[in-house]
Structures are given as C-alpha cells and as structure tokens.
KEKE-3310 file (N, C-alpha, C; in steps of 0.2 Angstrom, whole numbers, plus 5000, padded with zeros to 4 digits):
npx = (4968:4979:4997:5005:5021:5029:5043:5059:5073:5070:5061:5061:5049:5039:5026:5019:5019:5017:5001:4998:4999:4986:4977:4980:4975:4962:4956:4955:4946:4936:4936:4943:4945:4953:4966:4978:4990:4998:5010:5002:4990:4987:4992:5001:5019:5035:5046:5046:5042:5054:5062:5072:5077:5069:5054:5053:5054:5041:5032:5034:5027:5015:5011:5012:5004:4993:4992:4990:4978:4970:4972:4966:4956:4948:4953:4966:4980:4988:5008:5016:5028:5043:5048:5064:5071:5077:5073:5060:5051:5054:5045:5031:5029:5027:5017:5007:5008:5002:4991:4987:4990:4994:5008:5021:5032:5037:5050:5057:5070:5081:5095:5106:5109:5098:5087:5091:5088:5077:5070:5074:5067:5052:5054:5056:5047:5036:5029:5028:5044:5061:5070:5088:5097:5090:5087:5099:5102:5093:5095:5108:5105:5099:5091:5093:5079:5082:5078:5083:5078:5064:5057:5057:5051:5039:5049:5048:5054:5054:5060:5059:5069:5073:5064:5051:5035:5022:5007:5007:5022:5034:5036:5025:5015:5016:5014:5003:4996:5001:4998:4984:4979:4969:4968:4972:4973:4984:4994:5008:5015:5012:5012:5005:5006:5005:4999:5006:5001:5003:5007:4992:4988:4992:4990:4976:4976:4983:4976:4964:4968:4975:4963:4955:4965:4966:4952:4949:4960:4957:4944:4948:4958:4947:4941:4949:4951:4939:4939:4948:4942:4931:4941:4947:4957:4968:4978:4977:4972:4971:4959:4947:4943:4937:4928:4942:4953:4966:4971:4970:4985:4989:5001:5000:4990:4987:4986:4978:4983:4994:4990:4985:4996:5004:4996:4996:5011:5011:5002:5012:5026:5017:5016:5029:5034:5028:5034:5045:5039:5024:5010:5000:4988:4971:4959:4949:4949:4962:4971:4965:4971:4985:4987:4984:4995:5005:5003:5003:5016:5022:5017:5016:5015:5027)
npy = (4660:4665:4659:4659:4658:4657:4658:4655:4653:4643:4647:4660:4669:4665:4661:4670:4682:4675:4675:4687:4693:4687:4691:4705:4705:4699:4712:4720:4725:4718:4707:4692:4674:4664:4654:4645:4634:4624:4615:4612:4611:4597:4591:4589:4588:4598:4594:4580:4580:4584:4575:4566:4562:4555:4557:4572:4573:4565:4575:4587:4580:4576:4593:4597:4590:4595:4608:4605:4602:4611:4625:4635:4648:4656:4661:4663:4655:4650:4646:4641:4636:4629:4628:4629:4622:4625:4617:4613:4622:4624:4616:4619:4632:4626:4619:4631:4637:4628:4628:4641:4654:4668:4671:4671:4674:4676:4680:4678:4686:4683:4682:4671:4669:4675:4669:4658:4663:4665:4653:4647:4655:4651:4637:4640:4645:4634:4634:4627:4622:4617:4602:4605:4598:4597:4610:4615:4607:4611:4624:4624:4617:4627:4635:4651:4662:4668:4682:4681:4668:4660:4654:4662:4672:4685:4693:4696:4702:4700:4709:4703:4702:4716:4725:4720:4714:4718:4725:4736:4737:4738:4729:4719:4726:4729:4716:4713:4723:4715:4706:4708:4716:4723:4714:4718:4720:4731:4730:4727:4726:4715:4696:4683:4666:4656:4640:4628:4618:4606:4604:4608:4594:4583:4586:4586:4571:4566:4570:4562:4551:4552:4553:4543:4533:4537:4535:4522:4517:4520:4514:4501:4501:4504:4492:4486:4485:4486:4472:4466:4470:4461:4449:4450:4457:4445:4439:4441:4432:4426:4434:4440:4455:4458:4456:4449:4457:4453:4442:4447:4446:4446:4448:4452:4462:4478:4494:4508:4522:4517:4511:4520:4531:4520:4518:4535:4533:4523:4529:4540:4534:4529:4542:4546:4536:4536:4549:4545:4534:4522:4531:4534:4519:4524:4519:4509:4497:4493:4500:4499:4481:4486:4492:4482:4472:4479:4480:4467:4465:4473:4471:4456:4440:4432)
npz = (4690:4695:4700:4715:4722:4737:4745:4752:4767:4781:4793:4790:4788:4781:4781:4786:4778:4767:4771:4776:4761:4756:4764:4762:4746:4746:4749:4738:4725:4712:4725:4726:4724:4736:4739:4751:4750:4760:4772:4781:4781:4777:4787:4792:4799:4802:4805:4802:4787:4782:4786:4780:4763:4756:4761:4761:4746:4745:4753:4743:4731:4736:4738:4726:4718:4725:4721:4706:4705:4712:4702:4694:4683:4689:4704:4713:4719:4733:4737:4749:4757:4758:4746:4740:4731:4715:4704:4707:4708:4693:4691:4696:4690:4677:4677:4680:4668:4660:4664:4661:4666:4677:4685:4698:4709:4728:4738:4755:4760:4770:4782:4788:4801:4808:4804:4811:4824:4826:4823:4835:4844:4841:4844:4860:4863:4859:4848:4830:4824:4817:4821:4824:4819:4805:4801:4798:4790:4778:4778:4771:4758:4753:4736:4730:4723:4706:4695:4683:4678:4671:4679:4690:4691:4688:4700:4717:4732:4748:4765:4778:4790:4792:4786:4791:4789:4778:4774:4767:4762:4747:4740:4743:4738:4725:4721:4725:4716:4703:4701:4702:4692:4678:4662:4646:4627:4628:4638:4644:4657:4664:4663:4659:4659:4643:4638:4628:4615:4617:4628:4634:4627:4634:4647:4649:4646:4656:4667:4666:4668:4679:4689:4687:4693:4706:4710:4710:4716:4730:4731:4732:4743:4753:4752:4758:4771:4775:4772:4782:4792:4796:4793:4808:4811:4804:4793:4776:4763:4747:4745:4734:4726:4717:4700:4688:4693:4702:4716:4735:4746:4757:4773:4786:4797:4791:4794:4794:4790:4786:4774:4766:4766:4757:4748:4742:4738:4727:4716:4716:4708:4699:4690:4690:4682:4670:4663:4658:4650:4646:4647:4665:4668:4660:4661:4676:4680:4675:4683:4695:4695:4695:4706:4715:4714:4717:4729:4735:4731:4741:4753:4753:4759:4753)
capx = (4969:4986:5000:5012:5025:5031:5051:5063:5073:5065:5059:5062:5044:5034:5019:5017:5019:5007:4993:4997:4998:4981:4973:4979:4973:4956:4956:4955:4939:4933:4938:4945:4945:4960:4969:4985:4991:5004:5011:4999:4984:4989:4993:5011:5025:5040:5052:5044:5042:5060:5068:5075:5075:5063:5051:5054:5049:5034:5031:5034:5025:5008:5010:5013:4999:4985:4994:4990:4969:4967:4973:4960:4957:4944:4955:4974:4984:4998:5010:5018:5033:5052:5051:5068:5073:5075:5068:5054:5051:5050:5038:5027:5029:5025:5010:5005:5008:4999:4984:4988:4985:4999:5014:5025:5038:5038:5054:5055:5077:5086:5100:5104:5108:5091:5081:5092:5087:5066:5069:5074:5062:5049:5055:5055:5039:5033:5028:5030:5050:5065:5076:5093:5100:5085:5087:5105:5103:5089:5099:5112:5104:5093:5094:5090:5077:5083:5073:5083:5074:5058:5052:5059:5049:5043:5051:5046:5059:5052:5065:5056:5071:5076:5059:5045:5032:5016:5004:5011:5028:5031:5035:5017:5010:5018:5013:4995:4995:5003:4990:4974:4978:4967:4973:4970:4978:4989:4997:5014:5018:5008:5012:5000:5008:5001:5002:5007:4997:5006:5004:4987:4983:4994:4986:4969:4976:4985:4971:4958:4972:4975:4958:4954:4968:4963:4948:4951:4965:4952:4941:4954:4961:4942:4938:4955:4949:4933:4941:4951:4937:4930:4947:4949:4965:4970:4982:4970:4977:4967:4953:4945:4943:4931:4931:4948:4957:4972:4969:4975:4986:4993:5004:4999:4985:4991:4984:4974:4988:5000:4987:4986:5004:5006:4993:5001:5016:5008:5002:5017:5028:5016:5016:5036:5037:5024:5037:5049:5036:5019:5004:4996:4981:4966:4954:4948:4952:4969:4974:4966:4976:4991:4988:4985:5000:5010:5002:5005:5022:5025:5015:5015:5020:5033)
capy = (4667:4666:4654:4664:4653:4659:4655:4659:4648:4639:4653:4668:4674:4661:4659:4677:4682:4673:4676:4694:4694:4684:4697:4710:4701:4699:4719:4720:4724:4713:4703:4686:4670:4665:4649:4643:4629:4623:4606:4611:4609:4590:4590:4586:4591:4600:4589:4572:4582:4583:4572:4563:4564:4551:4562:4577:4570:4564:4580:4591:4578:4580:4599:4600:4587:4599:4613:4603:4603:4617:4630:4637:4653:4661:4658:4664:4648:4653:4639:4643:4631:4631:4630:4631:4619:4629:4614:4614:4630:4625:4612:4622:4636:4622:4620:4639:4635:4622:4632:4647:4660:4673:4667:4676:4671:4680:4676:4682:4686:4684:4682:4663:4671:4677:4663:4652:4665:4663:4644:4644:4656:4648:4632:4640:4645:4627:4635:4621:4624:4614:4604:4607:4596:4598:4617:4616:4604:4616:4631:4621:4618:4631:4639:4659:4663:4673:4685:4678:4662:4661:4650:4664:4679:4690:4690:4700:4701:4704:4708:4703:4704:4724:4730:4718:4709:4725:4726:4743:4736:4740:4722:4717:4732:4727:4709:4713:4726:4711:4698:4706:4722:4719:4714:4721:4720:4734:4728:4725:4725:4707:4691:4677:4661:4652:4634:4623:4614:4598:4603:4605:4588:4579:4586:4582:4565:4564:4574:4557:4546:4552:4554:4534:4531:4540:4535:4516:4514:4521:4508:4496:4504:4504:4484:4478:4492:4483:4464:4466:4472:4455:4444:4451:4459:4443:4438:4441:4426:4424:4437:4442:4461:4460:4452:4451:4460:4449:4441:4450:4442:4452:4445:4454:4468:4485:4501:4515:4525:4512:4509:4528:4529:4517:4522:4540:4529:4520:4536:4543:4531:4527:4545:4545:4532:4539:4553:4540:4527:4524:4534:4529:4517:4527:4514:4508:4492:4493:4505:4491:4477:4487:4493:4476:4470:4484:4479:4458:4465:4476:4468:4448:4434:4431)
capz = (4689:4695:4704:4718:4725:4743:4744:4759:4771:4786:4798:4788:4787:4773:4779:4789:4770:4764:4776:4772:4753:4757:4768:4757:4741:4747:4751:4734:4721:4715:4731:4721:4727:4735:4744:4753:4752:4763:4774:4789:4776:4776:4794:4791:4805:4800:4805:4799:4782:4780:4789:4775:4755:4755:4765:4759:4740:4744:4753:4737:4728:4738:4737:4718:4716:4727:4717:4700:4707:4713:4702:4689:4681:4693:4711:4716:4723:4736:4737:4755:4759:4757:4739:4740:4726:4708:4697:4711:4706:4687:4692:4696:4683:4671:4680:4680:4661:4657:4666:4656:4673:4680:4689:4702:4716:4734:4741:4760:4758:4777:4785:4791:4809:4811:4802:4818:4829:4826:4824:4844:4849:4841:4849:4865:4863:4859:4843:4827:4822:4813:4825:4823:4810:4799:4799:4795:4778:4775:4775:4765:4751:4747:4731:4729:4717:4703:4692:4673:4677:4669:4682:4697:4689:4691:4708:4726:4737:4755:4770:4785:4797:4791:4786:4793:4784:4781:4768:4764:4761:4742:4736:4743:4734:4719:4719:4724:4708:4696:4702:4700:4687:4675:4657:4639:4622:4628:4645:4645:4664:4666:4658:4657:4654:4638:4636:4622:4613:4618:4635:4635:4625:4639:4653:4649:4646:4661:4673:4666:4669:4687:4692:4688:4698:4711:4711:4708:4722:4734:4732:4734:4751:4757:4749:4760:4777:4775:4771:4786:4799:4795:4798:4814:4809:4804:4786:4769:4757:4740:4744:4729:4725:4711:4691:4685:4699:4707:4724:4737:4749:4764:4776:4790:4795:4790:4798:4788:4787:4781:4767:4763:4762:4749:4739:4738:4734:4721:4713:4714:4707:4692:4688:4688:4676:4663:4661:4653:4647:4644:4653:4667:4666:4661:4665:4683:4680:4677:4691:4701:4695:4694:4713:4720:4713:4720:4737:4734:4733:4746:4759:4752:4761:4747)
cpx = (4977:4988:5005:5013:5031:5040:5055:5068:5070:5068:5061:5057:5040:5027:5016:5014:5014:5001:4992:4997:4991:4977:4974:4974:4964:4952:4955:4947:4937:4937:4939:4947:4953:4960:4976:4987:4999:5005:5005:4992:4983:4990:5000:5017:5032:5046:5053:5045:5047:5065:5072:5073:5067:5054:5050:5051:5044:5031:5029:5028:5018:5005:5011:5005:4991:4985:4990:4982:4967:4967:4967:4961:4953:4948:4962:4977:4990:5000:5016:5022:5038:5051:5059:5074:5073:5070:5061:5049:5046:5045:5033:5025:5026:5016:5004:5002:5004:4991:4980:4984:4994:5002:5018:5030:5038:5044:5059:5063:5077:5090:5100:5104:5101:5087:5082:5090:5080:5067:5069:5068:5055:5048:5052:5047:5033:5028:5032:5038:5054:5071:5084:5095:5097:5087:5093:5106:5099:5092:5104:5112:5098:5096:5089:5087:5082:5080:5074:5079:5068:5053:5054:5057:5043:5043:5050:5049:5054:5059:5064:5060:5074:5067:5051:5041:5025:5014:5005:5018:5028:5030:5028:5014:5009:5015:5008:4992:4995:4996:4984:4973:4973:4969:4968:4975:4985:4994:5002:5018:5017:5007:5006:5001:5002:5004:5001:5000:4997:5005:4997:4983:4985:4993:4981:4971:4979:4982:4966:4961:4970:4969:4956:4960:4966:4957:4947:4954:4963:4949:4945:4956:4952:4938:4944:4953:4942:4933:4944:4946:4934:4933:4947:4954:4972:4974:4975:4975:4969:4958:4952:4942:4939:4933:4937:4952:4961:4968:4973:4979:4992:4995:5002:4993:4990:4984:4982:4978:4994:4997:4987:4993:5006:5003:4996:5008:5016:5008:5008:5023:5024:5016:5022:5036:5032:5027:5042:5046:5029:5014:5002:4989:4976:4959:4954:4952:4958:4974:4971:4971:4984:4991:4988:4992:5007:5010:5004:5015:5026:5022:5014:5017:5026:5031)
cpy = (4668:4660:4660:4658:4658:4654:4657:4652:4646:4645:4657:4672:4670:4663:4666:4681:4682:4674:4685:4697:4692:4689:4703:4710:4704:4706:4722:4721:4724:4707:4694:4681:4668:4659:4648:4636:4627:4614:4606:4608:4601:4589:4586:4591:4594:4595:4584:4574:4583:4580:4567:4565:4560:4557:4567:4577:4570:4571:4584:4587:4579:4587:4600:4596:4592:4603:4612:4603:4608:4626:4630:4646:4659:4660:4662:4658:4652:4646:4644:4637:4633:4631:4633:4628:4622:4623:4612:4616:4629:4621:4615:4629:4632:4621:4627:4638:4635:4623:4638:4653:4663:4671:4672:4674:4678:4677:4682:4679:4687:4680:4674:4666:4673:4671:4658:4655:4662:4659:4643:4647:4653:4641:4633:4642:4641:4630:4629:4628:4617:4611:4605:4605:4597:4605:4619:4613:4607:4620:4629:4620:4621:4634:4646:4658:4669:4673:4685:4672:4661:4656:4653:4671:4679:4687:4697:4698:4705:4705:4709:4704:4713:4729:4725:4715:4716:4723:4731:4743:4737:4735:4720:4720:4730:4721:4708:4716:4720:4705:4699:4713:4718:4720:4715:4721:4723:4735:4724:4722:4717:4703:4685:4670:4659:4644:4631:4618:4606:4596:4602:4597:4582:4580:4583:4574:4561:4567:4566:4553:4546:4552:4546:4532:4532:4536:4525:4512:4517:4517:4502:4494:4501:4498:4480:4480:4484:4472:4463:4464:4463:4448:4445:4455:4454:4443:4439:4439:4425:4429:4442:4451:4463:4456:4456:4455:4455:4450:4445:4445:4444:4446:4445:4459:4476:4490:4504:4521:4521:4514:4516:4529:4527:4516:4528:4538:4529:4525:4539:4541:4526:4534:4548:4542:4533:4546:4549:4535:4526:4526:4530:4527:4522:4524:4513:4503:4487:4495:4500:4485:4478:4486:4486:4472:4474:4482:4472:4459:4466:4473:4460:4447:4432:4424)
cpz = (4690:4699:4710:4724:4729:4745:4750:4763:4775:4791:4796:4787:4781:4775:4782:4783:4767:4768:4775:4766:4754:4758:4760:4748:4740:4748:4744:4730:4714:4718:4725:4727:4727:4740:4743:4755:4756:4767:4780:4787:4773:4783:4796:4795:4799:4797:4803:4791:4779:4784:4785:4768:4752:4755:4763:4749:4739:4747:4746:4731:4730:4737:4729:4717:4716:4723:4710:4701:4707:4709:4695:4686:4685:4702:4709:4723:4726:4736:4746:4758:4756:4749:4736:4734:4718:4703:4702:4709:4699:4685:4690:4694:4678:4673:4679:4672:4658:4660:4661:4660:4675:4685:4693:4705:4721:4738:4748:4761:4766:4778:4787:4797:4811:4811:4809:4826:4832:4827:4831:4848:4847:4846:4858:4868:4865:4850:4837:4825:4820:4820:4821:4817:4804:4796:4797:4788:4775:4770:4769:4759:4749:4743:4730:4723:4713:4696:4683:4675:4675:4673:4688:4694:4683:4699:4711:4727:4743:4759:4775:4790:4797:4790:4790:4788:4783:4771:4761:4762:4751:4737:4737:4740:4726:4716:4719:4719:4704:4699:4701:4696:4682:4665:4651:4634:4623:4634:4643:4650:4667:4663:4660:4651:4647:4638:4630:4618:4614:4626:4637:4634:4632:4645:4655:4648:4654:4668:4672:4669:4679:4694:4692:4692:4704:4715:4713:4714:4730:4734:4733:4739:4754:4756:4755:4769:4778:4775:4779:4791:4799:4797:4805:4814:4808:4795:4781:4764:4754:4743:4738:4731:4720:4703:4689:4686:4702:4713:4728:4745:4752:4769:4784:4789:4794:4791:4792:4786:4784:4772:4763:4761:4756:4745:4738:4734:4726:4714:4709:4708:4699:4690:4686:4683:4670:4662:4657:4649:4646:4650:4659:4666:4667:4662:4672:4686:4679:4681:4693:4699:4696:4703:4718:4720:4715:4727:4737:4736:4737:4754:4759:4759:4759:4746)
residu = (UNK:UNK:UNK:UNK:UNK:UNK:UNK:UNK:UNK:UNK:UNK:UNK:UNK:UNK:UNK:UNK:UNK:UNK:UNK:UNK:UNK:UNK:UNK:UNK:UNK:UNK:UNK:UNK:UNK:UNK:UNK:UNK:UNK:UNK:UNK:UNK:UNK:UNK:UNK:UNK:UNK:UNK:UNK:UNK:UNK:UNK:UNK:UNK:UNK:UNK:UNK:UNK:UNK:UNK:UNK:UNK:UNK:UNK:UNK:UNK:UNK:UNK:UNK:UNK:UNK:UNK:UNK:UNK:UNK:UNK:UNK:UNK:UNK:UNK:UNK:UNK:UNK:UNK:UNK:UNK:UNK:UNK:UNK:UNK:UNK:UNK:UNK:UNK:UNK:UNK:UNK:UNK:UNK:UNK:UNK:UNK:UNK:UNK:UNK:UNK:UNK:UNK:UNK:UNK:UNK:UNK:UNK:UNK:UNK:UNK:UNK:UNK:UNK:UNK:UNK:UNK:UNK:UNK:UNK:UNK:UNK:UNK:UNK:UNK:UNK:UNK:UNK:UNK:UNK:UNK:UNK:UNK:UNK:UNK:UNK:UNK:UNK:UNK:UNK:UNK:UNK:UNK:UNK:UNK:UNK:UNK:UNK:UNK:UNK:UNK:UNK:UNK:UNK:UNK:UNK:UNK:UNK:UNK:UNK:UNK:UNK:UNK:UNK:UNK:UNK:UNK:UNK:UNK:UNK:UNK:UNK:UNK:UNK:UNK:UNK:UNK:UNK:UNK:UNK:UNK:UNK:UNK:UNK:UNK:UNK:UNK:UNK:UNK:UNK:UNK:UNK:UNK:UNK:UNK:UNK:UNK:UNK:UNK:UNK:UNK:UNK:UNK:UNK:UNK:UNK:UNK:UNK:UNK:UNK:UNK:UNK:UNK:UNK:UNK:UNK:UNK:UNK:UNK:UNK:UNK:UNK:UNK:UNK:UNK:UNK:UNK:UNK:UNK:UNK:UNK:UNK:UNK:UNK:UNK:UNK:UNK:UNK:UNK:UNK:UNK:UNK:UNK:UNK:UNK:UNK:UNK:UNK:UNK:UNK:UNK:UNK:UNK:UNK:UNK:UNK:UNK:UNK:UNK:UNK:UNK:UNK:UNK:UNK:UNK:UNK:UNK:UNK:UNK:UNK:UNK:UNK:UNK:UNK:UNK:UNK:UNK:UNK:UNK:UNK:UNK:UNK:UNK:UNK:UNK:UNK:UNK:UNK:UNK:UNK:UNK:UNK:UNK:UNK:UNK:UNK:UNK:UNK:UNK:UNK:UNK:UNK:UNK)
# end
C-alpha cells in the first residue's frame, strides 16, 4: 500500500517519528496494516552499524533487502533509519516502483547543535547513542532530501527541535491524509508509482532467484553447524554436502555467527554482480556449489 522512508541526521527525532506516524496511521479507518522497520529489528548497535563503510553497506543492504520482502499492497512499510544517502533513497523508490504502491519521505529537519545535544544526553542516560566520531562523519555526509527528486517526494518536513514531534503537527496530518486517502480516477493529490514492465519481469526473476539462494545457503550453514558438532570443532577437510556439491574444507571451526555473516555476504555480493552480469543461480544446486566455494575460499586451508 505504501513505502514512507523516515530521513534526518543521527538523533534528530527518526524513530520518535516513526512510532508516531505509526500510532497515528493505525488511528485511522480502516485501521491498515502497518510496520517499522529499523537496525533495532535486527539487533544491530548503532555504532557497530556504522563504524565503518564496510558496515554500514551491509547494514543498508539488510535493510533494503527486509524492505524488498515486506512491502505489498495491503500493509504500509516505514523504513526508519538515517537514510541519509540520496541514491539510497532511490533505491528504495525503485522498490516502491517495482511494487506499484505510494511513496513519501518524512524528513525530521534540525540543527547539527541540537542533534549533538540529544546524542550526549542520551549517552548520559545510557540510552543507545553515536560515539563521537561516528556522529561527526554522520552529520558530514548526510545529504538533504529534496522535493524535485522523484525519489524525495513527496516530502514531510518535521522540526522536532522548534515545534516537537505530535500527531497534530500538520506534516503528520498531511502524510497520514496522502498514505491512506483513498484513490479514484479523479485524485490528483496522490500518486502511485507504476512499474515498468521490465521491472516487473526482473523482479519476479530475481524474487525466484533470491529465494533459492536463500534457501539453499541455509541448508548449507546448517549441513557445516551440524558437520562441526560432530568434529568436535575440529578442521572439516573433504566432507561432502550432498551429489554434486564441492567438499567442504574448512580450516578451522567457525562460529554461527561467523557463518551467518558470510552467508549475508555471499548473498550480497552475488546480487552485486547480477547488476553487471548474469542473474543469480535460480536453482538450489547452484547456489550451493557456488556458496561452498565461496566458503573453500574464505575460510580454506589454501
């Protein structure tokens, strides 16, 4: 039904926003299904989530992917994090798109002095906050929405440190109007992306794709979890994985979140290279050959 992507620098009021646009939302009749997706919905720390480019990548990467699952035409997806990248942004417009459901941007406008203010008192709090250097390359490179962009409009400006965060505010009035008015021949005020026809056929091919991965490099993790328990948590040289699957042949034991890790990796990094090259495998059997061979390499013997 719709995408609304919550924007701001780090501790300017995002997720207060959102839990308010949310409330609001649901105040609504007929009450419409609504979720927020954010880094806490993962259980991912502030600081760890951007303390590098690396980090911060995969971050966005998980957060566009849940994005890419969860939205549909009966639900409202908040996306609730810095969003502070414009091709970010057009990311996840593409997405909206490629759904063919109403799109928006809330972007909660203050001052850098304030935002450094909250950040300490939160700290001081013991409330989750940005240490120092993190929130100074934040604020560095965030880029302002703005409302020619077709992937930054329409756009909500709140101003949490002048007027507050309130239901009654008249941007959340406006933004709870444009999200669940409802639409007819003659509605001009409310757009509803359309997607291409090239979009949808490469969706559907690249939703089968990802889902056999998914599903493939799962069994995989829980064939090497289950091989290990076994060694002891000793080396795994030449254990088979099933007909036609590479041996696998680990150097050492590796941890369950290691292994998690490098399958979001994985994922990631073949869904990179099928923007320049060919798709990823949409069989099982490929996704496993490829993933072990990704694991042989990162974790071999040599």
């Amino acid at each position: 039904m719709a995408l609304v992507v919550i924007c701001g620098q780090p501790c300017s009021g995002k997720s207060t926003a959102a839990a308010c646009l949310s409330e609001a939302l649901r105040q609504t009749e007929p009450e419409p299904s609504v979720r927020t997706i954010d880094e806490t919905s993962f259980h991912l720390s502030r600081n760890q989530s951007y303390a590098n480019m690396t980090e911060e990548k995969n971050l966005r990467g998980v957060l566009r992917s849940e994005v890419d699952r969860s939205l549909s035409k009966d639900s409202i997806v908040i996306v609730d994090s810095l969003n502070s990248i414009k091709g970010y942004r057009y990311e996840l417009w593409c997405l909206a798109r490629a759904a063919g459901i109403r799109y928006c941007v809330v972007h909660c406008d203050v001052d850098e002095q304030s935002c450094r203010t909250w950040n300490v008192e939160r700290c001081e709090r013991g409330e989750p906050s940005y240490d120092d250097n993190i929130f100074e390359d934040l604020v560095r490179r965030f880029e302002r929405p703005d409302s020619k962009n077709r992937w930054d409009s329409p756009l909500f400006e709140l101003w949490p440190a002048k007027e507050g965060i309130d239901k009654s505010s008249a941007a959340m009035v406006d933004a709870v109007t444009y999200l669940t008015k409802k639409v007819d021949s003659k509605t001009r005020d409310v757009k509803i992306l359309q997607p291409t026809i090239a979009t949808q056929t490469a969706r559907g091919s690249e939703a089968n794709s990802l889902y056999e991965m998914d599903r493939a490099t799962q069994e995989i993790t829980n064939a090497i979890v289950e091989a290990q328990s076994r060694a002891l948590g000793g080396p795994l040289n030449g254990v088979s994985l099933g007909p036609g699957i590479p041996t696998i042949d680990i150097s050492r034991s590796v941890s369950l979140p290691e292994l998690r890790r490098l399958r979001r990796t994985f994922i990631k990094l073949a869904g990179q290279t099928s923007l320049s090259g060919p798709p990823p495998p949409s069989d099982a059997d490929s996704a496993k050959r490829m993933f072990v061979d990704y694991l042989n390499r990162e974790l071999g013997s040599g």
